[in-house]
C-alpha positions, 0 to 999 in steps of 0.5 A: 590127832590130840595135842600133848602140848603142855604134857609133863610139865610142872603144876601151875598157878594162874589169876582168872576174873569171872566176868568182863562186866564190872566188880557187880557180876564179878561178884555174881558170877565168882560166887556162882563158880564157888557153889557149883565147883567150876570155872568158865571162860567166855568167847564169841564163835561163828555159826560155823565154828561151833559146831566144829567146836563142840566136836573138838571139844568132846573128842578132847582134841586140843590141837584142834580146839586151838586151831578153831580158836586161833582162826578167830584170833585178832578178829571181833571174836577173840582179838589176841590178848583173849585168844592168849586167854582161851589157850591157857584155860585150855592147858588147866591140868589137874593140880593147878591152882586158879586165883578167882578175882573179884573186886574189879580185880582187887582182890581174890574172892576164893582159891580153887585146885583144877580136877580134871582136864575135861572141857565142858560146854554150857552147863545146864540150868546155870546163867554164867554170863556167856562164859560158854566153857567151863572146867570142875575144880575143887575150891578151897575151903581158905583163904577167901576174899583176900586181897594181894597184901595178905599174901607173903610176896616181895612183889605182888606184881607177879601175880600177874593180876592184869585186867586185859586178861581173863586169865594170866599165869602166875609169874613166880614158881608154884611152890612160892605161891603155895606157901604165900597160901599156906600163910595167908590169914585164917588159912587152915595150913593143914587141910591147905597142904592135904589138898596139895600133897601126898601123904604117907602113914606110922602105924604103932599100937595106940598106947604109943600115939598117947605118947605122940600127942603129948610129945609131938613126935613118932619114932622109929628104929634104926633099921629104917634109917634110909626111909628116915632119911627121906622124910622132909619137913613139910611131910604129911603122915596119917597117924594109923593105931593098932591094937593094944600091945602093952596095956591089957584091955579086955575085949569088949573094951578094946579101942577100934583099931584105924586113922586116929590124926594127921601130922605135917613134919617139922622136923628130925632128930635122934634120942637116947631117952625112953619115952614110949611105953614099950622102951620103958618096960623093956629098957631100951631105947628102940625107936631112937630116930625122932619125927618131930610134927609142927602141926598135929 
């Protein structure tokens, strides 16, 4: 039976080095994990437990690949600090964030976000230096080669960044570690905080958005007070144009109607000026709940 172990729990971040073999093949082998969107992790099976291995491993029974793993434990295979190891990488969900080391451990070569839980054995045509399972990820395009001191932390010790370790938990919550990103040097903020988020949509005739770009903000009517309400800073919204409602444009000239920006909110407050085109021709001040953007 299939283990539900770690179901249902919040998203994590952890630190993972790429090899045991010094700072040369750390740097190979994160390089080699950045090109081919993957992570990997290295351990010595028996004759006789491989193939139980890669049977577990394809049935995605992850009960049983502990089981087999654990038997191993505190043995020449796996002694216990690795096993611990093995047991994390395992437990990658979707949404979790690796730190992949480089450096000797100095530093952080590239950030990269978990896809799937699969377990994949021995990727074809790639030498990873006896790192036998691996897992997709999609890595972030920054930071890169960063070390812990550019990270906006009061104690850089939780990032758990011990060599004994193949891969360690991240010892502050999620949401922290992801902020520290978000500011590091040369992030870009908003492509960071798409990966991470949700992100939800304003729709508003193309005229309006000109007043948006210029003003850095949207707004909306008072009948959508609760929805107002909801909105947080930090946010995402696409910015989606319609067609022309207050301008005359003849047809062949008509702007393509679609996702013309993104926006992260910054945030809130209320008007009583006309500042779109629409309030102004008809007096009134109709879109009076503001949504500010910091980032456009």
């Amino acid at each position: 039976m299939a283990s539900d172990e770690g179901k249902g729990r919040g998203r994590k971040a952890y630190v993972m080095k790429a090899s045991h073999k010094g700072e040369a093949d750390e740097k190979k082998y994160s390089q080699l994990w950045l090109e081919n969107g993957l992570i990997a992790i290295g351990f010595h099976l028996s004759p006789k437990d491989k193939p139980d291995l890669l049977k577990a491993m394809d049935e995605a029974d992850k009960g049983l690949i502990r089981e087999i793993l654990k038997r191993t434990s505190g043995s020449v295979h796996i002694p216990p600090p690795e096993f611990e190891s093995v047991n994390n990488f395992i437990n990658l969900k979707p949404g979790d964030l690796v730190l992949v080391r480089r450096g000797g451990g100095k530093a952080v070569a590239f950030v990269a976000e978990i896809l799937d839980e699969e377990l994949l054995f021995d990727v074809k045509g790639l030498d990873l230096g006896g790192y036998h399972c691996q897992k997709r990820v999609k890595p972030w395009d920054s930071p890169r080669n960063f070390e812990p001191a550019a990270l906006d932390i009061k104690d850089p010790s939780k990032l758990n960044m011990d060599p004994s370790y193949t891969i360690s938990e991240i010892k502050m919550p999620f949401d922290d570690i992801v902020g520290a990103l978000y500011k590091c040097k040369g992030t870009n903020n908003l492509v960071a905080q798409l990966r991470m988020k949700e992100f939800k949509k304003f729709t508003g005739p193309i005229e309006h958005w000109l007043t948006t770009f210029e003003k850095g903000f949207w707004g909306l009517e008072t009948k959508y007070l609760g929805k107002w309400n909801e909105i947080e800073v930090g946010d995402i919204f696409v910015f989606h144009a319609s067609e022309p409602e207050y301008i005359s444009v003849p047809s062949p000239l008509k702007p393509h109607t679609g996702i013309i920006g993104i926006g992260i909110v910054g945030g809130k407050s209320r008007k009583e000026t006309l500042e779109w085109i629409g309030e102004i021709k008809s007096n009134s001040n109709k879109w009076p709940l503001l949504v500010h953007f910091s980032e456009i």
